[in-house]
N, C-alpha and C positions, 0 to 999 in steps of 0.2 A: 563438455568435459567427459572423458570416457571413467572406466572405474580405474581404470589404471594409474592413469593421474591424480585420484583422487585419495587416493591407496598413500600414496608417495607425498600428497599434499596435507592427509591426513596426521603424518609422522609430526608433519611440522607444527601443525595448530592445536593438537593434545584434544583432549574431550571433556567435556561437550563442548560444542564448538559448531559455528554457521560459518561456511561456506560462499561467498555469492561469487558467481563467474561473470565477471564482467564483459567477458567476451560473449557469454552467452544472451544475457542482458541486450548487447548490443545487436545482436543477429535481430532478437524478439522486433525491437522496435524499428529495426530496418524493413521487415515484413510488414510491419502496419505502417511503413513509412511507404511502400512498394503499391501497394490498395488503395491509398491516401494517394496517389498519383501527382502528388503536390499542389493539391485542391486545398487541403484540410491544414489545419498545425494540429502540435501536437500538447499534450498538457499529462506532463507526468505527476501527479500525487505523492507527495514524497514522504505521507503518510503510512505509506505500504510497505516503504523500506527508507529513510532518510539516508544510513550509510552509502548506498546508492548513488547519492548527491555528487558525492566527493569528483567521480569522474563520467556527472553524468554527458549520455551523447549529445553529438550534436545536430540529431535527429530533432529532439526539443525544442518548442519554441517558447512553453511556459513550464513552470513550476507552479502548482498548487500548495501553498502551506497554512493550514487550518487551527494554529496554534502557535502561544507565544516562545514556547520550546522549540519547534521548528522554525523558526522565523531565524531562532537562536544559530539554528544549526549552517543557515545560510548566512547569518553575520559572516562566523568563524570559518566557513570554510571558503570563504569569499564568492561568494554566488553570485549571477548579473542578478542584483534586483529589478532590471528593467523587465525580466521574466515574472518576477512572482505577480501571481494572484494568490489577494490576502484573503483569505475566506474563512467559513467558521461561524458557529452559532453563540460565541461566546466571546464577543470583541466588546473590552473593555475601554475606557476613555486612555489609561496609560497603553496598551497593544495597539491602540488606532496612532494615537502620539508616537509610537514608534517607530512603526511601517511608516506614519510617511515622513520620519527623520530617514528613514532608510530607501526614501525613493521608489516604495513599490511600484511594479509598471499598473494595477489596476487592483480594486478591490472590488470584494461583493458587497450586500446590504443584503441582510436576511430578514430586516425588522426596522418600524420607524426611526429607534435607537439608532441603530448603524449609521444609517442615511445622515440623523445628525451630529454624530460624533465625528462622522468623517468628513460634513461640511462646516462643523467646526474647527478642525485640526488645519482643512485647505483655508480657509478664511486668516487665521490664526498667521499664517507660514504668504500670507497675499501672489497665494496657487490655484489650481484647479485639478483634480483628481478625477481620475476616468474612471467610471463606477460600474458594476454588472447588478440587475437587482434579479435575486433569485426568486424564482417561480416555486411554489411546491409542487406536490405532485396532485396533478391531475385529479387521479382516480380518487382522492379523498381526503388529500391534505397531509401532512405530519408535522412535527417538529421545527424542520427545513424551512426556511424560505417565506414567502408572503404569495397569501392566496392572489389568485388572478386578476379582481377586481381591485384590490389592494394594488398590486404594480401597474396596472391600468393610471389610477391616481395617479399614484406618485408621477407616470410621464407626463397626465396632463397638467399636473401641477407644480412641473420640474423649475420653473423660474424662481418661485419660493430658496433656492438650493443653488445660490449663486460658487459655491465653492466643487460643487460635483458635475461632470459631464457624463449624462447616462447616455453609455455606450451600448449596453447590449442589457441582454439576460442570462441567467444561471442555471443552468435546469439537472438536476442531479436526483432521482427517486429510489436507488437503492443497488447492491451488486447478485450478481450471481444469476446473471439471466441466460438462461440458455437457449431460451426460444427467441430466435430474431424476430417473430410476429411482433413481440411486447416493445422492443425496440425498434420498430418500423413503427409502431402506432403513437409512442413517443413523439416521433419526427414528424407524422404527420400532425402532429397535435401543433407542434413548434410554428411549424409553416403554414398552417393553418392562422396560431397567432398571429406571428409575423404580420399577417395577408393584413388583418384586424386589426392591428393598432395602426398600420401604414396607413387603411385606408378609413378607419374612424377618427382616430388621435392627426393626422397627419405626421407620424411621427416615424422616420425609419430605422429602424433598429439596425446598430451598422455591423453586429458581433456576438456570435453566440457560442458560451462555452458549455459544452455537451458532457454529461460521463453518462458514458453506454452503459457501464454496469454488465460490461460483457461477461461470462461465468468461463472458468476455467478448470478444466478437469483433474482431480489433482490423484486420481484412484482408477485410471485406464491407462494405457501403455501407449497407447495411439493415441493419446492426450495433443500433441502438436499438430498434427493430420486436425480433427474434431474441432480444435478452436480458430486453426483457418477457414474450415468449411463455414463455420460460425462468420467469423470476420468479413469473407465474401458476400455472405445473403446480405448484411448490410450494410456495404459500403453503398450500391447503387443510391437505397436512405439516402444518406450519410450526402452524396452529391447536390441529391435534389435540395437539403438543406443549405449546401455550400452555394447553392446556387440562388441564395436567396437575402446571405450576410457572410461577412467573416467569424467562419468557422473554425473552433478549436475545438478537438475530443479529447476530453481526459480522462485517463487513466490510469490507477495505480496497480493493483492483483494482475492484471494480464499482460501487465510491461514486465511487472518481476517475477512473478513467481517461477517462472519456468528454471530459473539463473542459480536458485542458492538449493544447500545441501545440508542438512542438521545431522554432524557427527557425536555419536553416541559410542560408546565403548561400555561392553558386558563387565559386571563384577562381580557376577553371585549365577552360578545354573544350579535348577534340581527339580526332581521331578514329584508332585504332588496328585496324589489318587489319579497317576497316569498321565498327568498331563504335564510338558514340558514348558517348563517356568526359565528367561533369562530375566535379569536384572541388571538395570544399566544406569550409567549415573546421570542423564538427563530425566527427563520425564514429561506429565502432558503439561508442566508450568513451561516448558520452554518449544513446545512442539505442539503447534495449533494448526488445522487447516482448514482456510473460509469460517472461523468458531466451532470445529466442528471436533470431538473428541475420537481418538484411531480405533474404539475398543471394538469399533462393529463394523470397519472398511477398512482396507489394506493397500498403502498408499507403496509405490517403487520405494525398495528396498533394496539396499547393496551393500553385499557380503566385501568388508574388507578384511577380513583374515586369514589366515594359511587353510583354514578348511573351505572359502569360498566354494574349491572347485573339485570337493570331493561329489561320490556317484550320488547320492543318496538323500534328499529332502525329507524333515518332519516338520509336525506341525509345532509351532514353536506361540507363548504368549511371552509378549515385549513390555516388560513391565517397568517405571521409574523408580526414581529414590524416595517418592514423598510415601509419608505412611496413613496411606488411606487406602483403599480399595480400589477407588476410581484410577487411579494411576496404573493404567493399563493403555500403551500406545497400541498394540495388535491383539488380537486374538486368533489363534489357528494360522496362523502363516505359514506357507513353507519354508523352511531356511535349512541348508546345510548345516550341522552338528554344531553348535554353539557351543565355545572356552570362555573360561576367563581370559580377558582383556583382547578379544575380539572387537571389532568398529563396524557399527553400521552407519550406514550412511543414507537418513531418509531422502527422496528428491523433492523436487519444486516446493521448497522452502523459502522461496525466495522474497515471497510478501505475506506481510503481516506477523510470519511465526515470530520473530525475533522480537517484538514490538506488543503483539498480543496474549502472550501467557500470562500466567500468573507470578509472573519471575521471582519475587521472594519468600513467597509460599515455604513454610518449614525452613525460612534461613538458609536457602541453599545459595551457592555461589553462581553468577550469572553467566552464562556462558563466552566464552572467546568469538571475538568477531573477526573475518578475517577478506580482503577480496582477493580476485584470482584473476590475474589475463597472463595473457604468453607471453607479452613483451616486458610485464614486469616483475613477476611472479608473482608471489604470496607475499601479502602486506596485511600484516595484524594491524587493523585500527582500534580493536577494542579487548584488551588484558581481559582476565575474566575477573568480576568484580565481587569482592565480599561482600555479600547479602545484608549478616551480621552488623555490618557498618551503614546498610539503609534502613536497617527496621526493629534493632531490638534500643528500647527506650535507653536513657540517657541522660546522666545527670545535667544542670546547668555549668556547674563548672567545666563536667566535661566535654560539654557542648564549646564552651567561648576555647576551652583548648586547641579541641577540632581546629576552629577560626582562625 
C-alpha cells in the first residue's frame, strides 16, 4: 500500500485505528511460499494477528491456535478445522473436550497431562487423534514442551495411549532470530533426532512442525530486501529436514507484520525547553514492536497530513494519551511540521501490536480494526471499543443487567 492510499483509507477508519493489508499479507506468504518450492507446508500462527483469519490465503496449510479464545475465533469465523493445530501450554480437560468436538486436524502434548486428556477425550468419542509431542529447547529447557528423554518415553511407550497416534514432534524455542546459524543448528538438532529414534526406538516420525522464529526488522527501510536474504540462508535447512518427514513451518510475526499500519492522529503540539512535543491519541498500550517500547528506535513513519511534503524536517517526540512519562512512541524523529489533527501512520504493525499492548491501560478506548485489499476495499471488523466497559468495577445488579 502506498501512502497515498493510506491518506484516503485513513479518512475512513478515524484514529486510532490498525490497518492490515491483506493484499500485502498475501504477497509475504507467497514469497516464503516461492523458497518453500512446494517441499514445505505452511503453518500460520494466528496468535500474531487472528483478524487475519477471516481471509486467510490459500498459501496455508495449518493454522496454529494456542488458546481457548482463538479456538473461538475459528468456530465463528468458520475456519477448516481440519487445518488447526491445537497447541498451547495451558490445555485444560473442557479446551481438549472441545477441539476435539470441533474436529481438530492434530494437536500438540507439551506435558503427560496433555497426552492424557487428549487420549481421554479420543477414547471418550471411540476415535483416534493424531498427536505432535513438543520437544523443548535444546540448549536448556524452558516452560514449552517435554525434555528429550521424556518424548523418547512417551514413543516407546506409545501403546499405553490407544486413543492418540503420534505423528510427529513440535519444536518451537523462541522468535526474533536473525542469525540463520541459530536456525540451521536447530535443524540439524531435529535431523539429528529424527536419525535417533528411527533407528534406536524403531520408530519413524512421519511430521514435523517447525517455527523458525525468523526475526523481522521493524526499524530499517530495506526491511524486505534483510528478511529475504534471512529466508534464503535457510531454506537449503529447512529442505534437508523436509527430506527426512512431513514438514510444516510455522510462523506468525513474519507472515504479518510486514501487512498492517497503526493510525494515530496529533491532538496537542508544543514545544518544551526546546524540544518539540506532539501528542496523539494512541500510545505505547496500542503500539508495540517484537515487546519492544519506540522511545529509543524509529520505526517508518508516514506523514499523512497537508504538511507531509513541505521543505523542511524537525526533530519531533511522538508522545501518547496515557499519563505517565513512558508513553513516549519516538524520540528525535524527523517529521515535517506537525498540526493538530495530523495522521501518522506507523508501518509493519502488522503482528502482535494490536493483540500485545496494554489496551486498557487509563480507560482508554480500544482502537478500530479494519482490513484492506483492492478488490474489496476497507472493511471495519472491529468498532473501537469502550475500555470503561472492560475494566472499571461493577456492581452485581449491574452486571446481570449487562446479561
Amino acid at each position: 500500500m502506498n501512502r497515498d492510499k493510506l491518506r484516503e483509507l485513513s479518512a475512513q477508519a478515524g484514529t486510532p485505528a490498525y490497518i492490515f493489508d491483506l493484499g500485502e499479507f498475501e504477497r509475504r506468504a507467497a514469497t516464503v511460499q516461492r523458497y518453500f518450492d512446494g517441499r514445505l507446508g505452511m503453518c500460520f500462527s494466528i496468535k500474531a494477528n487472528p483478524f487475519l483469519l477471516k481471509y486467510l490465503p490459500d498459501a496455508f496449510d495449518r493454522i496454529e491456535v494456542c488458546s481457548p479464545g482463538e479456538l473461538t475465533v475459528c468456530e465463528r469465523l468458520g475456519a477448516d478445522m481440519s487445518k488447526v493445530i491445537f497447541s498451547g501450554v495451558n490445555k485444560t480437560r473442557p479446551d481438549v473436550e472441545r477441539a476435539a468436538d470441533d474436529r481438530v486436524g492434530v494437536f500438540t502434548a507439551e506435558s503427560m497431562l496433555h497426552l492424557e486428556l487428549i487420549n481421554d477425550a479420543a477414547l471418550r468419542r471411540d476415535t483416534v487423534f493424531e498427536l505432535l509431542l513438543r520437544v523443548t529447547d535444546v540448549k536448556g529447557g524452558s516452560q514449552f514442551g517435554m525434555d528429550e528423554a521424556a518424548v523418547l518415553d512417551l514413543i516407546k511407550n506409545r501403546a499405553a495411549y490407544p486413543g492418540v497416534k503420534i505423528v510427529g514432534l513440535h519444536y518451537f524455542t523462541g522468535t526474533g532470530k536473525k542469525k540463520p546459524k541459530l536456525i540451521e543448528r536447530e535443524l540439524d538438532y531435529l535431523i539429528d533426532l529424527l536419525g535417533r529414534i528411527r533407528s534406536d526406538l524403531g520408530f519413524t516420525v512421519e511430521r514435523v512442525e517447525y517455527g523458525t522464529g525468523l526475526a523481522v526488522d521493524y526499524f530499517d527501510e530495506n526491511a524486505d530486501a534483510l528478511e529475504e536474504e534471512r529466508l534464503a540462508a535457510i531454506t537449503p535447512k529447512l529442505h534437508e529436514l523436509a527430506d527426512c518427514c512431513e514438514l510444516t513451518v510455522e510462523m506468525g510475526r513474519f507472515f504479518a507484520a510486514p501487512c498492517g499500519y497503526y493510525l494515530t492522529k496529533v491532538v496537542d503540539v508544543k514545544t518544551n525547553a526546546g524540544i518539540n512535543y506532539a501528542i496523539v491519541d494512541g500510545g505505547l498500550h496500542q503500539l508495540k514492536y517484537d515487546g519492544q517500547l519506540q522511545g529509543m528506535q524509529i520505526p517508518v513513519i508516514w506523514q499523512l497530513g497537508e504538511n507531509a511534503d513541505a521543505a523542511e524536517a524537525q526533530p519531533w517526540n511522538i508522545c501518547g494519551s496515557l499519563c505517565t512519562t513512558a508513553d513516549v512512541l519516538v524520540r528525535s524523529c524527523e517529521l515535517k511540521e506537525l498540526k493538530i489533527g495530523d495522521v501518522l501512520a506507523f508501518c509493519r504493525t502488522g503482528a502482535y501490536s494490536c493483540m500485545e499492548g496494554m489496551s486498557i491501560f487509563l480507560s482508554r478506548d480500544l482502537p478500530a480494526i479494519a482490513l484492506y485489499s483492492e478488490d474489496k476495499g476497507l472493511e471495519l471488523v472491529r468498532e473501537p471499543l469502550r475500555a470503561d466497559r472492560l475494566n472499571t468495577p461493577i456492581l452485581y445488579d449491574d452486571l446481570k443487567a449487562l446479561l
